[in-house]
C-alpha positions as CSV (number, residue, x, y, z in Angstrom):
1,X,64.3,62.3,-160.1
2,X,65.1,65.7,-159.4
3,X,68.6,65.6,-157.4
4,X,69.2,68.5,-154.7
5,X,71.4,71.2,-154.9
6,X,73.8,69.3,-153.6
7,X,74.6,66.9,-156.7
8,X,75.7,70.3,-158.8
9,X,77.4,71.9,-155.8
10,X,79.6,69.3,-155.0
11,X,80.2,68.4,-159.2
12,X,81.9,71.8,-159.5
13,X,84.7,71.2,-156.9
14,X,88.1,70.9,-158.1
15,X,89.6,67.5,-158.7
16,X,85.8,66.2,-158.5
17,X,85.3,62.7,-160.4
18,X,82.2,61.5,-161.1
19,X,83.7,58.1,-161.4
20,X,84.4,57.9,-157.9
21,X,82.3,60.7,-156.1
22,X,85.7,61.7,-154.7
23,X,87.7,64.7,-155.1
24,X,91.5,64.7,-155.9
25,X,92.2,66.8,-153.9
26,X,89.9,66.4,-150.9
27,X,92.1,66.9,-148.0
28,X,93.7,70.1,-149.2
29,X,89.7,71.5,-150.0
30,X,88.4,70.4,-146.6
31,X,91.7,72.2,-144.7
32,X,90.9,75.1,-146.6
33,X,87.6,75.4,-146.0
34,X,87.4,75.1,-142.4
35,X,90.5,78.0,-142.1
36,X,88.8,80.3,-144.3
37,X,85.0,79.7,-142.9
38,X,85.4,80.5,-139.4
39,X,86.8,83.5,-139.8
40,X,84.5,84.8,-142.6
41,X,81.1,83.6,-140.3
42,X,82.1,85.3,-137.6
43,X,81.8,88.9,-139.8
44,X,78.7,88.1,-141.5
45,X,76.7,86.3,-138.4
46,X,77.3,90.0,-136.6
47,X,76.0,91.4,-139.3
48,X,73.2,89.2,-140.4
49,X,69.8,90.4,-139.4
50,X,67.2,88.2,-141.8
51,X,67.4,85.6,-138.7
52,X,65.4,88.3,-136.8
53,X,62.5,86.9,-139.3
54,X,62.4,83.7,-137.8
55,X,60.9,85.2,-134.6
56,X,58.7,87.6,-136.3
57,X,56.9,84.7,-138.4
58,X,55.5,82.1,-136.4
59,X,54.2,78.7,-137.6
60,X,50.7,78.3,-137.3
61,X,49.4,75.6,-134.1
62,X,48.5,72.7,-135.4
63,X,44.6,71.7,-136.0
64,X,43.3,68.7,-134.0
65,X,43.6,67.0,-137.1
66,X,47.3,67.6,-137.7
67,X,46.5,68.6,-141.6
68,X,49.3,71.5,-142.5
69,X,47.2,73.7,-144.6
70,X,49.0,74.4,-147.9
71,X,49.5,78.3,-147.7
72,X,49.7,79.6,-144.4
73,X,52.6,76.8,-144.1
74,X,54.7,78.2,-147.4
75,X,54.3,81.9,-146.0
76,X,56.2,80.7,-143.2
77,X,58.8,78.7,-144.7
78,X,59.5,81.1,-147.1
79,X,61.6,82.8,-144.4
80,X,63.5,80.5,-142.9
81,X,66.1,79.9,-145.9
82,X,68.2,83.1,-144.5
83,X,68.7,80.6,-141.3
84,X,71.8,79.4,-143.1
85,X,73.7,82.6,-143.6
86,X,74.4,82.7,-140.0
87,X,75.8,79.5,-140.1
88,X,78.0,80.0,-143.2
89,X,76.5,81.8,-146.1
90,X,79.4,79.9,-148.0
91,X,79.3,76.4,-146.9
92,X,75.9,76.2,-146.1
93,X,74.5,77.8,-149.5
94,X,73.9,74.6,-151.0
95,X,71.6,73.6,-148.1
96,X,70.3,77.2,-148.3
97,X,69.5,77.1,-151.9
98,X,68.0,73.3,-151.8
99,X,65.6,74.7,-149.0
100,X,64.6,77.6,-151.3
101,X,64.5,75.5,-154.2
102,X,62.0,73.1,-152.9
103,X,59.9,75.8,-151.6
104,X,58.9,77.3,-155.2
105,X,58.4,73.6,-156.6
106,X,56.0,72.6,-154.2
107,X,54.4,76.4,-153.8
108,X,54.3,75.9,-157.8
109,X,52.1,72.7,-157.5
110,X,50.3,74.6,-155.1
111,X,49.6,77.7,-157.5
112,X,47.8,75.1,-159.8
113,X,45.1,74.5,-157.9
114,X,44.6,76.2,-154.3
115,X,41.5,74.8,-153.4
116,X,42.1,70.9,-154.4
117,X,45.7,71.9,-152.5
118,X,44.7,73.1,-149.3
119,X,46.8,70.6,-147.3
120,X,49.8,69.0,-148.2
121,X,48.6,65.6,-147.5
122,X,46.1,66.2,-150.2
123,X,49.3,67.2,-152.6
124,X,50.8,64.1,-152.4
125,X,47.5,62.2,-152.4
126,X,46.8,63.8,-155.8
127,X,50.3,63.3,-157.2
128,X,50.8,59.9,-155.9
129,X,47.4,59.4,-158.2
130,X,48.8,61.2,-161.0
131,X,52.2,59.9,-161.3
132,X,51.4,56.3,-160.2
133,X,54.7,54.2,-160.7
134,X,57.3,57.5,-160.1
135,X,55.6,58.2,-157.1
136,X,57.2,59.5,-154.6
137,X,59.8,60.6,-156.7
138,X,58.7,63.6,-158.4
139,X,56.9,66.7,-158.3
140,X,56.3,68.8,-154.9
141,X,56.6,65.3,-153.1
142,X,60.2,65.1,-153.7
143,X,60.2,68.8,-152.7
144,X,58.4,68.4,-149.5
145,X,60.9,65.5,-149.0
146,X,63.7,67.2,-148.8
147,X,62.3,70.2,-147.5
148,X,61.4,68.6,-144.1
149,X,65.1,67.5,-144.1
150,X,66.0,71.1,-144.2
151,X,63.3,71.7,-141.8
152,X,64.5,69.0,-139.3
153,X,67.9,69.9,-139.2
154,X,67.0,73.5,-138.1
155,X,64.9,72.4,-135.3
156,X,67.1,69.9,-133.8
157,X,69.7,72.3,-134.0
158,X,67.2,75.4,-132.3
159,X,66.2,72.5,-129.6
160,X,69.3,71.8,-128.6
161,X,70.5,74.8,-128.1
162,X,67.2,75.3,-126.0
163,X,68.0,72.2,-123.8
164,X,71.7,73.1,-123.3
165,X,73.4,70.8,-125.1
166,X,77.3,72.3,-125.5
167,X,80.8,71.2,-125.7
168,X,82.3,71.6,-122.1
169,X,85.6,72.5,-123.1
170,X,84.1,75.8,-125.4
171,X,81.0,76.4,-124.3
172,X,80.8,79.3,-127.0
173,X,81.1,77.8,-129.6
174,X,78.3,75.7,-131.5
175,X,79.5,72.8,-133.1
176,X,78.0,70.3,-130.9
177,X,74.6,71.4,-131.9
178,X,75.1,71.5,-135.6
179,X,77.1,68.3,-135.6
180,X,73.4,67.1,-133.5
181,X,71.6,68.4,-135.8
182,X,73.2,67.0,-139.0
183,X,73.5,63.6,-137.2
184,X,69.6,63.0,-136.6
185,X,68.4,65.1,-139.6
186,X,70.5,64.8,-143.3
187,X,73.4,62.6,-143.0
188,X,72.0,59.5,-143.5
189,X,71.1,60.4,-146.4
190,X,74.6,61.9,-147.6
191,X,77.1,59.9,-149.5
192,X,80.6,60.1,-148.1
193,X,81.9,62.8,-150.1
194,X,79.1,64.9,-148.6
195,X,79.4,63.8,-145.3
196,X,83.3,64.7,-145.5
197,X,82.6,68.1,-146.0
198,X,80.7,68.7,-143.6
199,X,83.3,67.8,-141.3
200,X,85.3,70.6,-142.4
201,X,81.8,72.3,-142.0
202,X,81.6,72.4,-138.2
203,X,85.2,73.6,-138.1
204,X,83.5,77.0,-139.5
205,X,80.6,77.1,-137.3
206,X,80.0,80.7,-135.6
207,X,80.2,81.3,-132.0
208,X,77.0,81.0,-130.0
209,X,77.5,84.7,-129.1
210,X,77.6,85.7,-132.5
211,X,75.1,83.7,-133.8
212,X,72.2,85.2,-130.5
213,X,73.2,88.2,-131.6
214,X,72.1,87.7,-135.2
215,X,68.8,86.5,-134.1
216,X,68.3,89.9,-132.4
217,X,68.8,92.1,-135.4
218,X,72.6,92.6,-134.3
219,X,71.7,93.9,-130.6
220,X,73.3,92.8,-127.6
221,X,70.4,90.9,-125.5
222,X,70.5,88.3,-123.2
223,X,71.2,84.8,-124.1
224,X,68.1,83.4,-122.0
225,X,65.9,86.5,-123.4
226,X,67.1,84.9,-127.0
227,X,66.7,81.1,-126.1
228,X,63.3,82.1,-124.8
229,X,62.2,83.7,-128.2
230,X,63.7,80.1,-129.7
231,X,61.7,78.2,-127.3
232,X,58.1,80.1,-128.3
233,X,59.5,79.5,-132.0
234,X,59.9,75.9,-131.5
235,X,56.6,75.2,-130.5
236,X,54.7,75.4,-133.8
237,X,57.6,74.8,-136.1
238,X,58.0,71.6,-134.3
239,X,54.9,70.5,-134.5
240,X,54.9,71.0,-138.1
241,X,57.3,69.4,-138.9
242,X,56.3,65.9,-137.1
243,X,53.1,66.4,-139.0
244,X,54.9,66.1,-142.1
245,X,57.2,63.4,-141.5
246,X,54.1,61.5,-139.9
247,X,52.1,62.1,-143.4
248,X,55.0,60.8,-145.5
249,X,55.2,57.2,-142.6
250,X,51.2,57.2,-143.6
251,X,51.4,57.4,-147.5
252,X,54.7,55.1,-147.9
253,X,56.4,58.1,-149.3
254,X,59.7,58.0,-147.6
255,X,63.0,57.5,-149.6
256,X,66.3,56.4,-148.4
257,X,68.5,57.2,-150.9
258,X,71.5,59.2,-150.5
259,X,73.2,62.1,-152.6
């Protein structure tokens, strides 16, 4: 099985034991990564203008059949990995790089055979055929696995920044909706080492100022002129996504385990 990002990432912290999945020196790390963080996202979601790309490459509507067609859907994804940056370029790069990651495996598998590939239902179909007993846990279905993960996590988060959702006592500030998003989308499938640090995570989250402004190519607009441009976004992208969670419920490809 191909482990994400993640398993490496965390491997090279200091103190790490692979014995335990625990770091020696945990609490000092964590502490030091939330100080450090929100300072250094708030300089380089001002300056980040990739996010502008998320509005400028829409996800295709869905088909009345709810098939993702292969290509069209890895055009569009290919852009979203810069999504991270704005939340922490440093923290989140594992997630970043994971998402990237799993983008070239499956557009690999893809590259092999466009035609027999069109869909990604029909990729796993043909790998769960091909790989019989290591099914699901291999090749661009593994990918696509964790790739909706990825996926999730960024809608829930865009959604509920759309429906308002905000700490009272700092409205600014953005850590409700990550913490949302992290809740419903990837932590359930985090072991607690992971889920520790992204504790100290949130800590480092941008401002919600900062991070509108980085969806605008680093103008000042509007925050409901931005949260409409998120809402025509969502749309699509969410769409697409429940189409590929609802494939993997239909072929008995889902995996529980954690990293």
């Amino acid at each position: 099985m191909d482990p994400p990002v993640f398993l490496s990432y965390r491997a090279t912290l200091p103190g790490y034991s692979h014995a335990t999945g625990c770091s020696k020196v945990q609490n000092c790390l964590l502490e030091e990564i939330a100080k450090r963080t929100f300072v250094k996202n708030r300089l380089e979601c001002v300056r980040t203008e990739e996010m502008a790309l998320l509005m400028e490459h829409q996800f295709r509507q869905m088909p009345a059949d709810r098939q993702v067609e292969t290509r069209p859907f890895l055009e569009a994804v290919s852009y979203l990995p810069p999504f991270f940056d704005c939340l922490g370029s440093t923290i989140f790069a594992p997630l970043k790089a994971d998402l990237a990651s799993n983008i070239t495996k499956i557009k690999a598998v893809y590259d092999t055979n466009p035609v027999r590939f069109k869909t990604l239902q029909q990729i796993l179909e043909a790998e769960k055929e091909i790989h019989g007993a290591e099914w699901p846990k291999t090749g661009a279905t593994l990918a696509l696995l964790w790739l909706k993960r990825g996926l999730r996590f960024i809608q829930v988060f865009l959604q509920s920044l759309v429906d308002g959702e905000k700490d009272d006592t700092n409205p600014n500030l953005i850590r409700v909706n990550v913490a949302m998003a992290y809740e419903i989308a990837l932590k359930r499938y985090h072991g607690w080492f992971v889920q520790q640090l992204f504790k100290a995570v949130l800590f480092g989250s941008p401002y919600k100022t900062d991070f509108m402004k980085a969806l605008s190519k680093g103008r000042d607009v509007k925050e409901e002129e931005c949260l409409e441009k998120i809402r025509k976004f969502l749309v699509n992208f969410t769409a697409t996504v429940d189409a590929i969670y609802d494939i993997y419920t239909k072929l008995n490809a889902e995996l529980d385990y954690t990293v």
